[in-house]
C-alpha positions as CSV (number, residue, x, y, z in Angstrom):
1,X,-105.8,-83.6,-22.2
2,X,-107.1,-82.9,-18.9
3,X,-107.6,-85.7,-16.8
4,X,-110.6,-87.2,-14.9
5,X,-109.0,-88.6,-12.0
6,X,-111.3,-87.9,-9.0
7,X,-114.4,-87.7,-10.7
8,X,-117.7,-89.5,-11.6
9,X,-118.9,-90.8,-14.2
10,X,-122.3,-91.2,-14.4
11,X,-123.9,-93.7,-17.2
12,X,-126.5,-92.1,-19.2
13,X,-129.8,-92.6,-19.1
14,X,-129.8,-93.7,-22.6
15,X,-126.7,-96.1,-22.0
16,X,-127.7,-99.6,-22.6
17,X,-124.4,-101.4,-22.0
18,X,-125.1,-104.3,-19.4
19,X,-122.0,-103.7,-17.7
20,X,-122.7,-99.3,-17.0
21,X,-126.5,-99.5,-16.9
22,X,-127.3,-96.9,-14.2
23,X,-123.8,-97.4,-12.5
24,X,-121.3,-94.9,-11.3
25,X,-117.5,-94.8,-11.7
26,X,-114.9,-93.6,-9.7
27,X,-112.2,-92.6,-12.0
28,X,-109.0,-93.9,-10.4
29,X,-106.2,-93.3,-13.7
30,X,-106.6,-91.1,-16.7
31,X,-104.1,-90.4,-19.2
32,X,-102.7,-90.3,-22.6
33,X,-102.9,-94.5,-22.3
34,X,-106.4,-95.0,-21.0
35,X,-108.2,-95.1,-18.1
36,X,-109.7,-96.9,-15.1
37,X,-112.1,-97.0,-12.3
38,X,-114.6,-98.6,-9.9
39,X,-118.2,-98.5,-10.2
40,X,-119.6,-97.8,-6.7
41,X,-123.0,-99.0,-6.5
42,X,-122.8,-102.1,-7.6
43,X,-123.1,-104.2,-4.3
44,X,-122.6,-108.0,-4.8
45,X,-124.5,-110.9,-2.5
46,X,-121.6,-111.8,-1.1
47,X,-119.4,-110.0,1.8
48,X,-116.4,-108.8,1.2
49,X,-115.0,-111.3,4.3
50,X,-116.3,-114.1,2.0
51,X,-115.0,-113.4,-1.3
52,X,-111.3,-112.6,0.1
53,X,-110.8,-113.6,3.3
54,X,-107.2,-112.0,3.4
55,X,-108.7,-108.6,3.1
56,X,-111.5,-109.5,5.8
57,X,-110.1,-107.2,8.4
58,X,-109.8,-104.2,6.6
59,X,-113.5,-103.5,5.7
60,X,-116.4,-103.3,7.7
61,X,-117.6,-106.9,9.0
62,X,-120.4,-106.8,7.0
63,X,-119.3,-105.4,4.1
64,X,-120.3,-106.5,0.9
65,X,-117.9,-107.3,-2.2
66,X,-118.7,-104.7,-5.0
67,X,-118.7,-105.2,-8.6
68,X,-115.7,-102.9,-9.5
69,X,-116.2,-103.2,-13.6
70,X,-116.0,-106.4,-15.9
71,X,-112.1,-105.9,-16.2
72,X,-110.6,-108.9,-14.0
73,X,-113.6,-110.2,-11.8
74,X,-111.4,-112.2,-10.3
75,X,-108.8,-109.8,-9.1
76,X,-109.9,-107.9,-5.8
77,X,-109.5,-104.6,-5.8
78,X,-108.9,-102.4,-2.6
79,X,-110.2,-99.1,-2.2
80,X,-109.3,-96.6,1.0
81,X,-109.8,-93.9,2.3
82,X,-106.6,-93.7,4.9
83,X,-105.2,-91.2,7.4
84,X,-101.6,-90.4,5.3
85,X,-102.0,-90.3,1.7
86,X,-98.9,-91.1,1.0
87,X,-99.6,-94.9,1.7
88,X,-102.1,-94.7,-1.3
89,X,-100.8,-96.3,-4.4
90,X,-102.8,-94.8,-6.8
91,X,-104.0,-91.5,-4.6
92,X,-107.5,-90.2,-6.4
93,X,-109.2,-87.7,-4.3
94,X,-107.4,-86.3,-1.1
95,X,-106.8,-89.0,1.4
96,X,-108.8,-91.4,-0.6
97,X,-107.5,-94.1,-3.2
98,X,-106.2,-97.7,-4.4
99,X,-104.1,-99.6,-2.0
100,X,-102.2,-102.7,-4.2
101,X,-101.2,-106.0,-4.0
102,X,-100.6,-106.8,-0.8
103,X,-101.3,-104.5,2.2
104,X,-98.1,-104.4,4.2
105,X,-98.5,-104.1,7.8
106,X,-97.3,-100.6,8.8
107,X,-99.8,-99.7,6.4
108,X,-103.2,-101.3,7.6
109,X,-103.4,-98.8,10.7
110,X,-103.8,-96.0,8.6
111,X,-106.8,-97.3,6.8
112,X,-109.9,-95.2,8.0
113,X,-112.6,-97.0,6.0
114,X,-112.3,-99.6,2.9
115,X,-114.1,-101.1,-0.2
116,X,-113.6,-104.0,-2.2
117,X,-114.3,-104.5,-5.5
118,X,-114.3,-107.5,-8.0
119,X,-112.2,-106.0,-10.6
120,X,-112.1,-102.8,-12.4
121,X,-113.9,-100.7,-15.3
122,X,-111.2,-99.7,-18.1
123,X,-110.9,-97.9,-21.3
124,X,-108.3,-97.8,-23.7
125,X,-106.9,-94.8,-25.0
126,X,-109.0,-92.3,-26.6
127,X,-111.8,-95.1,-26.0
128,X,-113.4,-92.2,-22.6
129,X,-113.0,-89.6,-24.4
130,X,-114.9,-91.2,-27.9
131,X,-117.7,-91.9,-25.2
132,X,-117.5,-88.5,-23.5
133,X,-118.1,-87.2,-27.2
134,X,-121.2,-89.6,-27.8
135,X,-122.7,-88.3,-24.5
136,X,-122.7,-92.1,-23.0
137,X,-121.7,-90.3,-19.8
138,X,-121.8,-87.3,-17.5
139,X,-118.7,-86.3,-15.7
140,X,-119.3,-84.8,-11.9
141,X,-116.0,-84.2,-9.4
142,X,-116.3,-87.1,-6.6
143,X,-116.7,-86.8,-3.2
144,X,-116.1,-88.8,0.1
145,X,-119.6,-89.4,0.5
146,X,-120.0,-90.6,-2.8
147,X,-117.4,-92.6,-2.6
148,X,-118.3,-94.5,0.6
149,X,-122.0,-93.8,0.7
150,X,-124.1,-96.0,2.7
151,X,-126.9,-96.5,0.1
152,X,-124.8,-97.3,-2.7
153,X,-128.2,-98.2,-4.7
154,X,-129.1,-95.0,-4.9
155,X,-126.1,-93.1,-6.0
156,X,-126.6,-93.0,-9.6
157,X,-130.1,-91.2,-9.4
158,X,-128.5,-89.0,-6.1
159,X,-125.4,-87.6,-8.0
160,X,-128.1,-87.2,-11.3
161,X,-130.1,-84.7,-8.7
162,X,-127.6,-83.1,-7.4
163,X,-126.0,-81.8,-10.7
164,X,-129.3,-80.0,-10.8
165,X,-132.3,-79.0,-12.9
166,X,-131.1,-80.1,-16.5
167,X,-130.2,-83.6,-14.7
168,X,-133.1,-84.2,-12.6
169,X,-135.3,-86.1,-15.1
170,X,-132.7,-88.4,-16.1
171,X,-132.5,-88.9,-12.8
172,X,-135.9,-90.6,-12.4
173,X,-135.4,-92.4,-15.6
174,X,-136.2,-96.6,-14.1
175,X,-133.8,-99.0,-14.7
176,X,-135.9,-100.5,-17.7
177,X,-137.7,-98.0,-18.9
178,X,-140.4,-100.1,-20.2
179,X,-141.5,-100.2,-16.5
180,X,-142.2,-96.5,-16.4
């Protein structure tokens, strides 16, 4: 099985599931035993300096908290993109990935640029690939940008474009479509 550590996945259109409507996941693990990710435009009302204060001074100041999946809302989790890899706990895409537990110190220098996220998205084995088969989900290779992109809002319908022609009418699909 090939795995799809470092990429996207983008919810289809036609994917009604609260939880993925419209979202995008970071695939962090993916293996014979599951997988797991982050979706990354899924900004909360709340700051990231709020919801964990320990973790404050590792994101932006105005950061907001992101909701990360429905695995664990409770458990923050820490994504960065940092200037040695080998820090990274769970590496995913060059110099970017999880940082866990706590941060130690000789660590927190090398952060470049952080997210946090109000707990994960997970699947259990064979459950990704069942959806992959179903066509709940389009698969694209993740990049920085993506990852830390400024208009997180508009990810989904972005990465939709850029896969190109076949994808750009999905792309404009509304988030209800009975408000097209």
């Amino acid at each position: 099985m090939d795995t799809l550590r470092g990429h996207l996945l983008i919810s289809h259109a036609s994917l009604f599931d609260p939880n993925f409507r419209h979202t995008v996941v970071l695939v962090g693990e993916h293996n014979s035993e599951g997988a797991l990710g982050v979706v990354l435009n899924r900004a909360l009302n709340l700051s990231a300096a709020e919801a964990v204060p320990a973790l404050a001074s590792l994101v932006a100041p105005d950061a907001p908290l992101f909701q990360g999946g429905p695995v664990q809302p409770r458990s923050p989790v820490l994504l960065a993109e940092v200037s040695r890899p080998e820090v990274l706990d769970v590496p995913i895409l060059d110099s970017i990935g999880f940082l866990v537990g706590e941060i130690p110190e000789e660590v927190r220098p090398h952060i470049l640029r952080a997210r946090l996220f109000a707990g994960y998205s997970g699947w259990g084995p064979g459950q990704l690939e069942s959806e992959l088969e179903q066509d709940s989900w389009v698969v694209e290779p993740a990049r920085a940008e993506d990852v830390f992109t400024d208009v997180p809002e508009l990810l989904w319908s972005r990465v939709l474009e850029r896969k190109g022609p076949a994808f750009r009418r999905m792309a404009r699909v509304p988030y209800d479509p009975s408000m097209n």
